[in-house]
C-alpha positions as CSV (number, residue, x, y, z in Angstrom):
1,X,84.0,120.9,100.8
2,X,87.7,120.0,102.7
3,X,90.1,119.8,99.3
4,X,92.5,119.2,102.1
5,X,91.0,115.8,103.5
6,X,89.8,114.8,100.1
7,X,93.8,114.8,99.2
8,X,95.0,113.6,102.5
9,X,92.6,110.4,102.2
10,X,93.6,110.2,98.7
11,X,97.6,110.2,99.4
12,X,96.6,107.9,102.4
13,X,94.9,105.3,100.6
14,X,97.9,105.6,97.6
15,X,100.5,105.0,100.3
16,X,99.4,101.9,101.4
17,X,98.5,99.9,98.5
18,X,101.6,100.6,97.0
19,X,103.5,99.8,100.1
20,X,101.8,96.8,100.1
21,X,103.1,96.3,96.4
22,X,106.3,97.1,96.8
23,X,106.5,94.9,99.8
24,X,107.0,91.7,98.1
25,X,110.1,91.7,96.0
26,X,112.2,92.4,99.0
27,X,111.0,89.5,101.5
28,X,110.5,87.0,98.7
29,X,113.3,85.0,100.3
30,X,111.6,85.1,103.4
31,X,108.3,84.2,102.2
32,X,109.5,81.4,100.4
33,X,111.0,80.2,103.9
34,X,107.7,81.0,106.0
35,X,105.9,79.2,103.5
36,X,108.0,76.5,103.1
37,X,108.1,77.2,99.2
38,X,110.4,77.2,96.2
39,X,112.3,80.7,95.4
40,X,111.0,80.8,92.0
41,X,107.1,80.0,93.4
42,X,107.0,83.1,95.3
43,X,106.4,85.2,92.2
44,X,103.2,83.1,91.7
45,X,102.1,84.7,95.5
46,X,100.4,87.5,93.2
47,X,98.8,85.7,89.9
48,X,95.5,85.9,91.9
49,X,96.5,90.2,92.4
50,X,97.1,90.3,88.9
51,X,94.0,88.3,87.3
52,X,90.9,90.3,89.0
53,X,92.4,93.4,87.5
54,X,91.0,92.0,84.2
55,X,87.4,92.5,86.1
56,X,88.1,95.9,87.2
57,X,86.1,98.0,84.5
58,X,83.0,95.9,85.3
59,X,83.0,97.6,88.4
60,X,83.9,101.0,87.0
61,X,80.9,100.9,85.3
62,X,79.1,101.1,88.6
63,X,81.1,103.5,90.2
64,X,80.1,105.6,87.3
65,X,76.5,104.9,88.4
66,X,76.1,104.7,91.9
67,X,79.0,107.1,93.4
68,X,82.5,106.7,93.1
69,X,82.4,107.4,97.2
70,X,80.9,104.1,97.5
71,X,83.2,102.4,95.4
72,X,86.2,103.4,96.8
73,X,84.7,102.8,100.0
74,X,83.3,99.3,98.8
75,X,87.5,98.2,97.6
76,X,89.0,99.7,101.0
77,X,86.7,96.9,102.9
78,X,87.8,94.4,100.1
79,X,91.3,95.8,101.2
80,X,91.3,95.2,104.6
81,X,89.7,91.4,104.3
82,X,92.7,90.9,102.2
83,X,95.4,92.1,104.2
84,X,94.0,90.5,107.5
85,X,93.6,87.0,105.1
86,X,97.4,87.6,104.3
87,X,98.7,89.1,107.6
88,X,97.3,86.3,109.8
89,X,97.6,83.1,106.7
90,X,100.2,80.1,107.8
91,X,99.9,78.4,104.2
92,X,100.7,80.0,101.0
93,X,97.6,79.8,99.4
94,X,95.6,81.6,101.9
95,X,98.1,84.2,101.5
96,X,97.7,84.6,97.8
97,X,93.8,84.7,98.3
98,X,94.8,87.6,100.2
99,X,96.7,88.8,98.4
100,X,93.4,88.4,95.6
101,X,91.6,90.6,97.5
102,X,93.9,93.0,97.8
103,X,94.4,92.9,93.7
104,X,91.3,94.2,93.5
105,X,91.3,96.9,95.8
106,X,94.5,97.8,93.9
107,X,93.5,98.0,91.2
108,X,90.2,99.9,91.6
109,X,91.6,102.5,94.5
110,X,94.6,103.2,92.2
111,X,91.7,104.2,89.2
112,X,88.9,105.5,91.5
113,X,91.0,108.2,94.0
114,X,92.1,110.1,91.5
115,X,88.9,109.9,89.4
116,X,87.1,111.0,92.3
117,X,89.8,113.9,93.3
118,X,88.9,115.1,89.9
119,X,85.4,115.7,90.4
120,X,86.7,118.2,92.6
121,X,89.6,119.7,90.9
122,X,89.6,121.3,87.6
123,X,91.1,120.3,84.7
124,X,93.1,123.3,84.5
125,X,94.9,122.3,88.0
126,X,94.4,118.2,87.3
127,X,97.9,117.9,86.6
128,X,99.1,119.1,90.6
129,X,96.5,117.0,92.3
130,X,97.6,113.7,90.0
131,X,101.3,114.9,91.0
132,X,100.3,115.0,94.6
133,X,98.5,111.7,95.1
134,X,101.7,110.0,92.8
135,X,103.8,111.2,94.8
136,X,102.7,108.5,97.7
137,X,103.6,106.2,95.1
138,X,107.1,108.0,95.4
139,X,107.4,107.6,99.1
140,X,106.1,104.1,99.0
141,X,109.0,102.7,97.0
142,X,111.3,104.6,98.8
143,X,110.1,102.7,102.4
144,X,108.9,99.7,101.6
145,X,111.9,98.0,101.5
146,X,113.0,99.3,104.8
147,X,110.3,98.6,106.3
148,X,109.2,95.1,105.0
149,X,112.6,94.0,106.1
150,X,113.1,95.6,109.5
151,X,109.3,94.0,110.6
152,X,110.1,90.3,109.3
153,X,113.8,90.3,110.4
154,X,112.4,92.0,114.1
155,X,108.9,90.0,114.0
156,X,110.0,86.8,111.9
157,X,106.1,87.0,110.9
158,X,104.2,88.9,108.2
159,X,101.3,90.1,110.7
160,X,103.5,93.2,111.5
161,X,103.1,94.3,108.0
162,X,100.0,93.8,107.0
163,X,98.3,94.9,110.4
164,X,99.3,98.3,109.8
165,X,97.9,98.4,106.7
166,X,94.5,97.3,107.3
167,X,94.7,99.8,110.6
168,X,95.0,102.3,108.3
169,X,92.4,101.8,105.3
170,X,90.4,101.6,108.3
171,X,91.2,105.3,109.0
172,X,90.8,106.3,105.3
173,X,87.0,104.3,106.0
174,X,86.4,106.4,108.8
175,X,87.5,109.7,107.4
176,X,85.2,108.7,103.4
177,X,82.4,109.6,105.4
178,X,83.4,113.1,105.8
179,X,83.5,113.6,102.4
180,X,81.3,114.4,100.1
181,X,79.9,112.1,97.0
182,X,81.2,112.6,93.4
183,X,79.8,113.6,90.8
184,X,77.2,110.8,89.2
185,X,76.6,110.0,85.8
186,X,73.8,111.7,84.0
187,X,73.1,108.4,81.7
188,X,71.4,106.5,84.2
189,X,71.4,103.5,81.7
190,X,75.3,102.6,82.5
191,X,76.0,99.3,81.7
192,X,78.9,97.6,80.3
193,X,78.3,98.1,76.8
194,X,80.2,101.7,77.8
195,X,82.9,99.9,78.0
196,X,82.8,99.1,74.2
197,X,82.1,102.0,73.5
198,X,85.3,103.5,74.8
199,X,87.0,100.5,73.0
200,X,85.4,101.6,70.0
201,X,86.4,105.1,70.5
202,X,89.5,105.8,68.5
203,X,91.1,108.4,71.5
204,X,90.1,106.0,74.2
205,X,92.1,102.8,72.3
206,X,95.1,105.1,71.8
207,X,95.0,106.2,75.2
208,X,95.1,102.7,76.7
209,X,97.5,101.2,74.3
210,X,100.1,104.1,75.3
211,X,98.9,103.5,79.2
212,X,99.9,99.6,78.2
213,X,103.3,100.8,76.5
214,X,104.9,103.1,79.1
215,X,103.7,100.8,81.6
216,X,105.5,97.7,80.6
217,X,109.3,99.9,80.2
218,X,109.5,100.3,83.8
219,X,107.5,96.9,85.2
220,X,110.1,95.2,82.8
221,X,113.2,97.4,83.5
222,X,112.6,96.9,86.9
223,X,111.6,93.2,87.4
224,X,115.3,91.8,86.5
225,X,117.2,94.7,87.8
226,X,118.4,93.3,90.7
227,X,119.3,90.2,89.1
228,X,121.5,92.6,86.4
229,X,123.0,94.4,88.8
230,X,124.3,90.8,90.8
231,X,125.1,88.8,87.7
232,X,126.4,92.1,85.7
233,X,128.0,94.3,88.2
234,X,128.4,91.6,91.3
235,X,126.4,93.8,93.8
236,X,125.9,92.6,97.1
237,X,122.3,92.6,97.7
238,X,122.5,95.6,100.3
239,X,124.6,97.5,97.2
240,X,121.1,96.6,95.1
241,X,119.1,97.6,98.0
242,X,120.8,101.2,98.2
243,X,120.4,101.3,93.5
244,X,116.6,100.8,94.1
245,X,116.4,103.4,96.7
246,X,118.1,106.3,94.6
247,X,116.5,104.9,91.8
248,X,113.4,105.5,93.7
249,X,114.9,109.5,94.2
250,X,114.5,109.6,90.7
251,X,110.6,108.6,91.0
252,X,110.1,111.6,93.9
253,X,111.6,113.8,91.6
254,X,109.7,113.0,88.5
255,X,106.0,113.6,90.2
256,X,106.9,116.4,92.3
257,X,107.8,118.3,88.5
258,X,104.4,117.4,87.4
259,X,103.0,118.7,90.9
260,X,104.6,121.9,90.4
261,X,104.9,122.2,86.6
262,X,102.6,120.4,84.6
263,X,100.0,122.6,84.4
264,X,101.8,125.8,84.2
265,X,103.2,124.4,81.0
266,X,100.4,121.9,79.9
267,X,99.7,118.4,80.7
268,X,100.5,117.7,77.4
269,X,103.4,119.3,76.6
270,X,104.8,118.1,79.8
271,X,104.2,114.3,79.0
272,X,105.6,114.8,75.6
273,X,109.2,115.9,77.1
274,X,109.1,113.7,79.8
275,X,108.0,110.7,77.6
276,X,111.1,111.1,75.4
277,X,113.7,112.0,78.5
278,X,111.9,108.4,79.1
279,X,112.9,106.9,75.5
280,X,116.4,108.5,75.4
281,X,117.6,107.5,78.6
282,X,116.3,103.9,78.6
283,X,118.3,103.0,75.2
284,X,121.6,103.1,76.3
285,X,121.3,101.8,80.0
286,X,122.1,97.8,78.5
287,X,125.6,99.2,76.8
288,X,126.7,101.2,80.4
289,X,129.4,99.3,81.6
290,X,130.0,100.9,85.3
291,X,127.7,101.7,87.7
292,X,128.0,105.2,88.7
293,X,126.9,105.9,84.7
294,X,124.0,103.5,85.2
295,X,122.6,104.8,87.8
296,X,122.4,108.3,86.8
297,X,121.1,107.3,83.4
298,X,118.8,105.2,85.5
299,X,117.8,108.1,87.5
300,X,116.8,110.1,84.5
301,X,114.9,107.5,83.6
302,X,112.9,107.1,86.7
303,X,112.6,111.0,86.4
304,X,111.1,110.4,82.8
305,X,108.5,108.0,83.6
306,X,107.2,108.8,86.7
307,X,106.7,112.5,85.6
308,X,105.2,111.9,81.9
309,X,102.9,108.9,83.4
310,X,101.6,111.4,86.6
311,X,101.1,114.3,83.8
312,X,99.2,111.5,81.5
313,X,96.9,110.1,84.1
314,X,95.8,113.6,84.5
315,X,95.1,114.2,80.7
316,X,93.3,110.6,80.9
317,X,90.7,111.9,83.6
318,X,89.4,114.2,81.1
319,X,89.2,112.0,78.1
320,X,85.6,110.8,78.7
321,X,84.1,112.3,81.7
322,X,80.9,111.3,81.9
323,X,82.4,107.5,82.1
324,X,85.4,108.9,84.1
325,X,86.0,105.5,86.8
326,X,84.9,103.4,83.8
327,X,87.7,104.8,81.8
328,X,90.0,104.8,84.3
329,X,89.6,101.3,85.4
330,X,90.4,100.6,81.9
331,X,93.5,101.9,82.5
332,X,94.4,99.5,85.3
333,X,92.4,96.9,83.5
334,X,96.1,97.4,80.8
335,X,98.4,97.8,83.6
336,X,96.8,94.2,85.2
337,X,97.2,92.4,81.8
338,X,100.3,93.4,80.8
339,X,101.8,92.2,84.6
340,X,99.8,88.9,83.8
341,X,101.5,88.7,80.4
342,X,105.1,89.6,81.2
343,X,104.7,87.0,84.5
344,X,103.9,84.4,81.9
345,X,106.5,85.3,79.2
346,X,109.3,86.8,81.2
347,X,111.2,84.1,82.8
348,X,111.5,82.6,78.9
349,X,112.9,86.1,77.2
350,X,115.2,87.0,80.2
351,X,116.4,83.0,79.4
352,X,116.2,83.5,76.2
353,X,118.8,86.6,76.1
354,X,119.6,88.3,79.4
355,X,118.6,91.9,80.5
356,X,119.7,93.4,76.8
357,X,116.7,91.9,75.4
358,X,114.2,92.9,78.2
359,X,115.9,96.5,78.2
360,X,115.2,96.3,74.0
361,X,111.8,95.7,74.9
362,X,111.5,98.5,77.3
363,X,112.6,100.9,74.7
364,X,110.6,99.7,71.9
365,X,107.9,100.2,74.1
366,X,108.8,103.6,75.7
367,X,109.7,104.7,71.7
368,X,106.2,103.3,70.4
369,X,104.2,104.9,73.5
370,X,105.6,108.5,73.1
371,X,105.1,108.4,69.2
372,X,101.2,107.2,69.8
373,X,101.4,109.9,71.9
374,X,102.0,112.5,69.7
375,X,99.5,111.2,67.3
376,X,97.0,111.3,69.7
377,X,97.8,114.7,70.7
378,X,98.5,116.2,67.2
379,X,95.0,117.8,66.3
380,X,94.4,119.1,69.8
């Protein structure tokens, strides 16, 4: 068994669905010109990426069953259709049905990878590998502006960006077939009612309503933080551009700790001090009233999350692991409704009362997911 290609297929595939995320945001003006659509219609580009993340678990539940080799294999072809469909699409709805397809690859590579790296790794050293595929995730945010913007403003086309990505889930096809399969389940009799059972299962529910909470602090923090920063601070948008890459420091940071730390100190105690650098730090960010103080509060932040959520995923591998992608899918099954939810809702609270209520909302959510945490934690 090569833990090395396992982990360099793993970080490979992380890299570029994240990229791919985090590609968006930064050429939404130039989408809405390619497309010939409204500013405030590009956000709709990803309903479709949001919406099969709801289906996810379904196909957990197989992975479970049949090999979660064949799954993640089975969502990098589903990623590939999608990025050629976008890459190559002259209207805007063909690029959000690629951008559909590349949902769901999303969202089941992000579960599956490191549900299959920890068939391989034990628990005991689960909190490095999440550390090390997160990390990607890391990187990804700190290119993806670059490089989304240096390909449309050298290319004036979106082909250059996708391309690359479908060239190299390719690779990560190619090299799946040197690896070996994953653990199967022993219940043979998987089905979907597993997935109620996990629902049921007083630990799973706690675990995914804290995945939802600390997931919607930094999807909300983030979402109007370039708008803050222009309305708040008058930022130029290459002044936002440079926030969002230290900011994105802050993310490296936070996962290399786990990598190196976590376990040496325990998943959970880890998560329990980064979760509440997360809660403290977040609080005051709305009442900072210059930039250099927002930015290292914001840092900390970053720091926070990133390094409490890549020690939790870890702890979440373990929770049920004879349903291990089922579980797991669950977990992106949260992180897909809550996008869904907030894309709906959103627009009306940031109307309704600026960034001070979305940032209240971050930290009643950061406050409530640490405090499950410990609950959940508390007789272990």
């Amino acid at each position: 068994m090569n833990l090395f290609l396992i982990f360099l297929t793993g970080f490979l595939i992380h890299l570029i669905v994240s990229m791919e995320l985090n590609t968006i945001s930064p050429i939404a003006p130039f989408l809405a010109n390619y497309f010939n659509i409204a500013d405030s219609s590009v956000i709709r580009l990803g309903l479709g990426f949001s919406l099969v993340g709801l289906f996810v678990p379904l196909l957990g539940v197989w992975a479970d069953k049949y090999g979660k080799k064949k799954y993640i294999s089975f969502s990098l072809i589903i990623y590939i259709i999608g990025t050629l469909i976008s890459g190559f699409a002259k209207t805007s709805l063909v690029f959000a049905l690629g951008r559909t397809f590349i949902g769901l690859a999303y969202f089941s590579l992000n579960a599956s990878v490191i549900s299959y790296i920890s068939d391989f790794v034990p628990f005991e050293k689960r909190g490095k590998a999440a550390g090390i595929i997160r990390i990607a995730f890391g990187v990804a945010i700190l290119v993806s502006p670059l490089y989304a913007t240096y390909i449309v403003n050298t290319f004036n086309n979106i082909k250059g960006i996708y391309i690359p990505f479908a060239i190299i889930a390719l690779i990560c096809l190619i090299l799946l077939t040197r690896l070996p399969e994953s653990k199967k389940s022993n219940n043979k009799n998987i089905d979907f009612r597993d997935v109620l059972e996990i629902l049921k299962d007083p630990v799973g529910l706690k675990l995914l309503i804290i995945q939802f909470l600390s997931i919607t602090s930094p999807y909300i923090f983030f979402s109007y933080l370039g708008v803050y920063l222009n309305n708040d601070f008058n930022l130029s948008q290459l002044q936002i551009g440079y926030i969002y890459t230290i900011l994105a420091c802050g993310t490296v940071i936070g996962v290399t700790l786990c990598t190196f730390i976590s376990d040496k100190i325990g998943k959970e105690k880890f998560t329990k001090i980064f979760f509440t650098l997360m809660v403290i730090t977040i609080i005051p960010i709305a009442y900072v009233k210059s930039i250099p103080a927002f930015t290292i509060i914001a840092i900390l932040y970053a720091i926070g999350i990133d390094g409490g959520w890549s020690a939790f995923q870890a702890i979440c591998t373990e929770a049920f692991p004879e349903k291990r992608t089922t579980f797991m899918t669950l977990l992106s099954f949260t992180n897909a409704l809550m996008i869904i939810l907030f894309s709906i809702f959103g627009p009306c609270l940031y109307v309704l009362k600026g960034y001070k209520l979305i940032l209240t909302i971050a930290s009643i959510s950061s406050s409530l997911a640490l405090l499950l945490f410990f609950n959940v934690t508390k007789k272990r």
